[in-house]
C-alpha positions as CSV (number, residue, x, y, z in Angstrom):
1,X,-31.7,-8.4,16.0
2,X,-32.8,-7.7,19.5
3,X,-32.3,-11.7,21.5
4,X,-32.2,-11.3,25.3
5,X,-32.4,-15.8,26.0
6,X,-28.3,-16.2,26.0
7,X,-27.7,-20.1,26.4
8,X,-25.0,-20.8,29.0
9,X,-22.1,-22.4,27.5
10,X,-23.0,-25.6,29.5
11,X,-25.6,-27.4,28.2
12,X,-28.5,-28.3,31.5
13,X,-28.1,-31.9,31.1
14,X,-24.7,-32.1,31.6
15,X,-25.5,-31.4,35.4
16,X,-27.7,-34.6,35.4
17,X,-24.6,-37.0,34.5
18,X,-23.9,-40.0,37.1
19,X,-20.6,-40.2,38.5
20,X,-18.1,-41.9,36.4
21,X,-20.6,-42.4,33.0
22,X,-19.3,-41.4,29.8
23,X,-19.7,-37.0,29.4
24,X,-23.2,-36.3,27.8
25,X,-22.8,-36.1,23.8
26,X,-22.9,-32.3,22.2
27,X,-25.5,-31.9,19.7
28,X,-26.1,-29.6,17.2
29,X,-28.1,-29.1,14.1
30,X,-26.6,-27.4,10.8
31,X,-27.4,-24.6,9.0
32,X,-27.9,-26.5,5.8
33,X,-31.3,-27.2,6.9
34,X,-32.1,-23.7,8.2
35,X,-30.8,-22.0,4.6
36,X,-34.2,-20.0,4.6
37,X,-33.1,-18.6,7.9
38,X,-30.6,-15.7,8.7
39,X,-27.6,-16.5,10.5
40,X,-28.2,-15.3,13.1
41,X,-32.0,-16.2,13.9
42,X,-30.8,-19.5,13.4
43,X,-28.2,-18.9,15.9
44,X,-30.5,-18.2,18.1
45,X,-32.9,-20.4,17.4
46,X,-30.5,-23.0,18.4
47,X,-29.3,-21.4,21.3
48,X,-33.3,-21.1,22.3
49,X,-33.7,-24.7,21.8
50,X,-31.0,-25.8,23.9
51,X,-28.3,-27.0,21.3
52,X,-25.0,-27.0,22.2
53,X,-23.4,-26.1,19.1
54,X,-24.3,-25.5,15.2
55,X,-22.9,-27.0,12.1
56,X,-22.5,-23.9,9.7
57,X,-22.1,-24.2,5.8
58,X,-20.8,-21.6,4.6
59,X,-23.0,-20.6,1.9
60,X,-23.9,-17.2,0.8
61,X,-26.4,-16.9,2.9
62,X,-25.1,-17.9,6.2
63,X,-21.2,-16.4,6.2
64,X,-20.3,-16.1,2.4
65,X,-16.4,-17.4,2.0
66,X,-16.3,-15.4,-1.3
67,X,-17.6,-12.1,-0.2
68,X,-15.7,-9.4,1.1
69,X,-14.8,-8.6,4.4
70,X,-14.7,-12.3,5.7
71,X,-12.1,-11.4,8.4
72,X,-14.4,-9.0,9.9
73,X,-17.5,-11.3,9.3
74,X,-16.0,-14.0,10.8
75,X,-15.3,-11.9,14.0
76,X,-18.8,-11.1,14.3
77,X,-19.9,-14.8,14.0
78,X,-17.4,-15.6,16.5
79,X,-18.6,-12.6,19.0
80,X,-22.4,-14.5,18.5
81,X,-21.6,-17.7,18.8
82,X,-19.9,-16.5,22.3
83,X,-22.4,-14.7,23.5
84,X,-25.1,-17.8,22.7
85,X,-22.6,-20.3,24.6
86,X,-22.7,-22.4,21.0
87,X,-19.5,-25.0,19.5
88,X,-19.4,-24.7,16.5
89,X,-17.9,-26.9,13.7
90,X,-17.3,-25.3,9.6
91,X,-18.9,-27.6,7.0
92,X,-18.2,-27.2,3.4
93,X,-21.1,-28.2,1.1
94,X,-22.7,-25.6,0.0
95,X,-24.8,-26.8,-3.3
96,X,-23.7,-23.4,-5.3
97,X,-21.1,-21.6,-3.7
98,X,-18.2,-21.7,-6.4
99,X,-20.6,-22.1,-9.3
100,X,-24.1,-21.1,-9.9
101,X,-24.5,-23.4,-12.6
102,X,-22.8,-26.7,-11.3
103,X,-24.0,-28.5,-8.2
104,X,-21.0,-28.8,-5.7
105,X,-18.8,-27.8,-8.5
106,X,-16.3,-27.9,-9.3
107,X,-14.7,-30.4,-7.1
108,X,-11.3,-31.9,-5.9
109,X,-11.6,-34.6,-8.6
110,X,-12.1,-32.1,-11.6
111,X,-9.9,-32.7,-14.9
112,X,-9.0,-28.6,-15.0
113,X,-6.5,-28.1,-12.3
114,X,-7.5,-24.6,-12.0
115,X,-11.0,-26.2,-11.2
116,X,-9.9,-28.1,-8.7
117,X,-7.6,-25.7,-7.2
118,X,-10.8,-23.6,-6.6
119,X,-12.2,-26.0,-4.5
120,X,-8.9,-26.8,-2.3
121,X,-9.0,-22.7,-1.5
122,X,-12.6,-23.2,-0.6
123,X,-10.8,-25.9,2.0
124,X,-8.5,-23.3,3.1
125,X,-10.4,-20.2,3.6
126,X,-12.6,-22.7,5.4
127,X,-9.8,-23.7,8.1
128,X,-9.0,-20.4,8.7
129,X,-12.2,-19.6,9.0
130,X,-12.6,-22.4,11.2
131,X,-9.7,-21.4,13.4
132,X,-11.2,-17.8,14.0
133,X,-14.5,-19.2,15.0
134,X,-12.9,-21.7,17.5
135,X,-14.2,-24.0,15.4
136,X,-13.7,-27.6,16.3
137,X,-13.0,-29.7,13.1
138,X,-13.4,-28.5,9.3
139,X,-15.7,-31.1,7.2
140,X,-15.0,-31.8,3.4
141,X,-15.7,-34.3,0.6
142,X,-14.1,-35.9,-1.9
143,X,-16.7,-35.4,-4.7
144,X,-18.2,-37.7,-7.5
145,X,-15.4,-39.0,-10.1
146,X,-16.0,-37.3,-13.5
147,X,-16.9,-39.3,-16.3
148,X,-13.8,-40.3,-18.5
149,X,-11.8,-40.7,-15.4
150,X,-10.2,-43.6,-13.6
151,X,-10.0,-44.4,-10.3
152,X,-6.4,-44.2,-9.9
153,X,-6.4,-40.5,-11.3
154,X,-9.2,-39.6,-9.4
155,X,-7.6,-40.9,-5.9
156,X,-4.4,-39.1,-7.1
157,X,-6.0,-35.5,-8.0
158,X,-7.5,-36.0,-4.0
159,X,-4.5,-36.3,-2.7
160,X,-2.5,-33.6,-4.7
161,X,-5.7,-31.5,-3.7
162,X,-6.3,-31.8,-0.1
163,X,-2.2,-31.1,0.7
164,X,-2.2,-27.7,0.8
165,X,-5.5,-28.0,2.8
166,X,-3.6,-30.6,5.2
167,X,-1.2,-28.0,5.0
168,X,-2.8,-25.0,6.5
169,X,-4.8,-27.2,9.1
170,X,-1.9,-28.4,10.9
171,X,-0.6,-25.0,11.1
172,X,-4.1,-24.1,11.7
173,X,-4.3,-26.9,14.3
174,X,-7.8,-27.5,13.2
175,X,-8.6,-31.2,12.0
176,X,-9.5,-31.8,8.3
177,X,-12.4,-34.5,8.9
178,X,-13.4,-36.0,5.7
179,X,-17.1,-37.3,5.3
180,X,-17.4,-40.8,3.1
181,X,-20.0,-40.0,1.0
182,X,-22.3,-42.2,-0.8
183,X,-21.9,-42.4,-4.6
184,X,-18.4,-40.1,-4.3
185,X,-14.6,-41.1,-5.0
186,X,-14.5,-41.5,-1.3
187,X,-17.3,-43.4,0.1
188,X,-16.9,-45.8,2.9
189,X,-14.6,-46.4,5.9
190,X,-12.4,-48.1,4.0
191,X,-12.0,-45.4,1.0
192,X,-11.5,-43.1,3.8
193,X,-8.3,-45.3,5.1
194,X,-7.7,-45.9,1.5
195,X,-7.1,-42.2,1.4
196,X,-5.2,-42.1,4.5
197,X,-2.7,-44.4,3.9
198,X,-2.4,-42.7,0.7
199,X,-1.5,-38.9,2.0
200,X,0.9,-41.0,4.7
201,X,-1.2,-41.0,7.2
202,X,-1.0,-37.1,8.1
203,X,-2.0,-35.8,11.7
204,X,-4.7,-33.5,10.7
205,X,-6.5,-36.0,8.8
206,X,-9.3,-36.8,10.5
207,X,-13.1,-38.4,10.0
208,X,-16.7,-37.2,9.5
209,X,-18.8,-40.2,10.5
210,X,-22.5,-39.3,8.8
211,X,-24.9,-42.4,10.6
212,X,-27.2,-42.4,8.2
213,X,-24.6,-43.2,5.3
214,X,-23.2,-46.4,7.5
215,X,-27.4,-47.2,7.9
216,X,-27.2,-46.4,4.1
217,X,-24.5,-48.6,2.6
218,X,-22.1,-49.8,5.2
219,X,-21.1,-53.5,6.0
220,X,-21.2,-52.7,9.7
221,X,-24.1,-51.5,11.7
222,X,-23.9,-47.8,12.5
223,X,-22.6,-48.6,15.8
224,X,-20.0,-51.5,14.8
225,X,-19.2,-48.4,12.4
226,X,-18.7,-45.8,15.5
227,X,-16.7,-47.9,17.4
228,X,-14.6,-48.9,14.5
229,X,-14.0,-44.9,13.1
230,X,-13.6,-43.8,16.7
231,X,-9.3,-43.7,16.7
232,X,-10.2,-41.2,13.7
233,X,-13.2,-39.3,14.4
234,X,-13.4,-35.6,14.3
235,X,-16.9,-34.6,13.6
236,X,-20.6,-36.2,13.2
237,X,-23.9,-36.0,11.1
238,X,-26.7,-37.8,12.4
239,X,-30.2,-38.2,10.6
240,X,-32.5,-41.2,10.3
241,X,-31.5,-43.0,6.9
242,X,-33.2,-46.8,5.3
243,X,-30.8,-49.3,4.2
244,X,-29.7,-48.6,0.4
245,X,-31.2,-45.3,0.2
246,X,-29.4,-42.1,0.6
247,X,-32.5,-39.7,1.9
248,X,-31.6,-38.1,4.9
249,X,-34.9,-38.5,7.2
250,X,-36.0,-37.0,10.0
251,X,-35.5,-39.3,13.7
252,X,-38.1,-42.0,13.6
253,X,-39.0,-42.3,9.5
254,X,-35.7,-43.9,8.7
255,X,-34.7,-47.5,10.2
256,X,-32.0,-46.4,12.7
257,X,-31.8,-47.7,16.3
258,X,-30.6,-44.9,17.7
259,X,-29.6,-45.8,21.6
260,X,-27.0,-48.3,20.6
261,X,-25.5,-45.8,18.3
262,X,-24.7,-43.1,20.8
263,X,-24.0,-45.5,23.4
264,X,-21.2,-46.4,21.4
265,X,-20.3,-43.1,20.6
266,X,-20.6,-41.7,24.2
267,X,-18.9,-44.8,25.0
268,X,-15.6,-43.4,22.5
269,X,-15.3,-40.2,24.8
270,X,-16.2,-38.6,21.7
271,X,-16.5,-34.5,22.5
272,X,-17.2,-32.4,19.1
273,X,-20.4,-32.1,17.9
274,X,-23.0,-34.5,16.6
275,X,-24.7,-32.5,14.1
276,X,-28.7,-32.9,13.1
277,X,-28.2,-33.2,9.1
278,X,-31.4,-32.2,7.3
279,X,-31.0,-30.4,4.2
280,X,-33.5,-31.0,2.3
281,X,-36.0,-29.9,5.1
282,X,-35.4,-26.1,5.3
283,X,-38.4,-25.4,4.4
284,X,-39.9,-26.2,8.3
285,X,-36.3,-26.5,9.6
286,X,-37.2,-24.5,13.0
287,X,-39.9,-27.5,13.2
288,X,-37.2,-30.1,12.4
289,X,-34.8,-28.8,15.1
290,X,-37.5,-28.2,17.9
291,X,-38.5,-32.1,17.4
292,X,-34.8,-33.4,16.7
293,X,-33.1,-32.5,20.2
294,X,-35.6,-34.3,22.3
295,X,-35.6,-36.7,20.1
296,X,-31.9,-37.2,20.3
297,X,-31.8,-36.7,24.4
298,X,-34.6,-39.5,24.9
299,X,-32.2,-41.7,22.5
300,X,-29.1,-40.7,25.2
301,X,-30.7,-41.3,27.9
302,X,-32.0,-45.3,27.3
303,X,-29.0,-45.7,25.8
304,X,-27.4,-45.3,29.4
305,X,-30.3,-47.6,31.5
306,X,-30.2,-50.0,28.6
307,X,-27.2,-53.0,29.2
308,X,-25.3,-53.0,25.7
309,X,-26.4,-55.7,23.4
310,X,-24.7,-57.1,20.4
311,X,-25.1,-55.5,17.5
312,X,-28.0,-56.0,15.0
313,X,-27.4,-58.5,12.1
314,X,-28.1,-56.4,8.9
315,X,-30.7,-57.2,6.7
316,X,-28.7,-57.5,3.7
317,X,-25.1,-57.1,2.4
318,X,-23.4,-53.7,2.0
319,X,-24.9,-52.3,-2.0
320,X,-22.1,-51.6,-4.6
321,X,-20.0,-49.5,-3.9
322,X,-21.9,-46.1,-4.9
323,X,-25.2,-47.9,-5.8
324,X,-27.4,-45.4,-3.4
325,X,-26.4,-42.4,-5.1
326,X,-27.7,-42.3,-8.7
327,X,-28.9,-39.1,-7.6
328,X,-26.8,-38.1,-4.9
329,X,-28.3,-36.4,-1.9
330,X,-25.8,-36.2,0.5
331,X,-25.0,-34.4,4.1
332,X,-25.4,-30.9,2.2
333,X,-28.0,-31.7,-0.8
């Protein structure tokens, strides 16, 4: 496709930084929410708008993991995202990808082993995908617990699962960041350290910190959660979210205060990319990521004039664990 506008692979506003504040925070905005777009318009697209990176899924229509020729896919991908000045960071939750008939199936909690081996080469062709792209951090789930099975099992088959993945990212030396997701095996902070403490703690073991889900179900406030996940943190989502309701929203319908939040992660020194997560809003995603960056810049920019201020009380305790997600939605629904 013919594209003459090549972004440089500094963003302009990191030129505008005062001496000795925190770098400017690296947005970008994932593919999930583009899915009615090609690749590479949605590359440029982004690179148009000013992102600094994108957050692809790979999907079967954006960079199919199961197709053939990945290697030489990948190297054309990697040649674009170059050539656009765009980070880039691999995220793995396509709705369909390993089976047409079974949302995210299967998953690293399935009762087949064979299932759930499946999904942990997903993981892997994903890293090295990941590391051919220059790819900063590879983003995962745990998945929902299958009905008949315990806890303890299902904690078990996650670990077993994700060690060959651990594997291959350390000799990959591209961080497996983990996303808590509401209504999955692994939900919270603390099911993430759960999990952590479990595999022993390994080095490429890292974080996906989605603020909506801490607005979502989280003790903290999304910035008491930022500063808390920052030792760990490896990769971002960011979306508006409502308290006990997992819809990711676009900036401004949800009930996020959003300068305190990147304040704090600014504040962390914090340099992948915090990724617009809008999935469910393909259908006007060009809209969605015109309106988001501003949006997000505006957000950056009080939050370095504004003095710091404690952080809000929240209107009610943390739901059960899982309540949001009767229906799961999710960073890739």
């Amino acid at each position: 496709m013919p594209h003459t506008t090549v972004q440089a692979t500094a963003s302009p506003h990191t030129a505008t930084v005062p001496p000795g504040a925190p770098p400017s925070l690296r947005f970008g905005y994932g593919t999930n929410g583009l899915a009615d777009l090609r690749l590479d318009d949605a590359l440029c697209l982004l690179s148009d708008l000013g992102y600094d990176g994108v957050g692809l899924t790979l999907d079967h229509m954006h960079l199919d993991p199961l197709a053939p020729d990945l290697a030489a896919r990948t190297r054309r991908v990697a040649h674009r995202l170059d050539a656009l000045g765009l980070g880039i960071t691999v995220e793995t939750g396509a709705r369909y990808v390993l089976d047409p008939r079974r949302k995210h199936g299967p998953s690293l909690l399935d009762p087949d082993p064979d299932d759930r081996a499946r999904r942990a080469d997903l993981l892997v062709r994903a890293v090295r995908v990941a590391a051919d792209l220059g790819a900063h951090a590879v983003h995962c789930f745990s998945g929902v617990v299958p009905e008949g099975t315990g806890t303890d099992t299902a904690w078990k088959r996650l670990a077993e699962a994700l060690t060959p993945v651990l594997d291959t990212a350390a000799s990959a030396g591209i961080p497996l960041a983990v996303e808590p997701e509401p209504g999955h095996l692994l939900a919270t902070l603390a099911d993430f350290h759960h999990l952590r403490r479990a595999l022993g703690d390994p080095e490429p073991l890292g974080l996906t910190l989605d603020i909506g889900h801490c607005q979502c179900l989280e003790p903290l406030s999304p910035a008491d959660c930022v500063r808390a996940a920052a030792p760990w943190l490896r990769h971002v989502q960011i979306e508006d979210m409502r308290r006990g309701v997992h819809e990711h929203l676009p900036f401004g319908d949800g009930e996020i205060d959003f300068p305190p939040v990147l304040a704090a992660l600014a504040a962390t020194g914090y340099q992948g990319l915090t990724v617009v997560e809008l999935p469910r809003h393909s259908h006007a995603g060009p809209h969605f990521a015109a309106h988001s960056l501003p949006f997000l810049r505006h957000a950056e920019r009080t939050a370095a004039t504004v003095p710091p201020g404690p952080a809000p009380a929240l209107q009610q305790t943390a739901p059960p664990h899982g309540a949001p997600s009767t229906a799961p939605e999710g960073s890739s629904r």
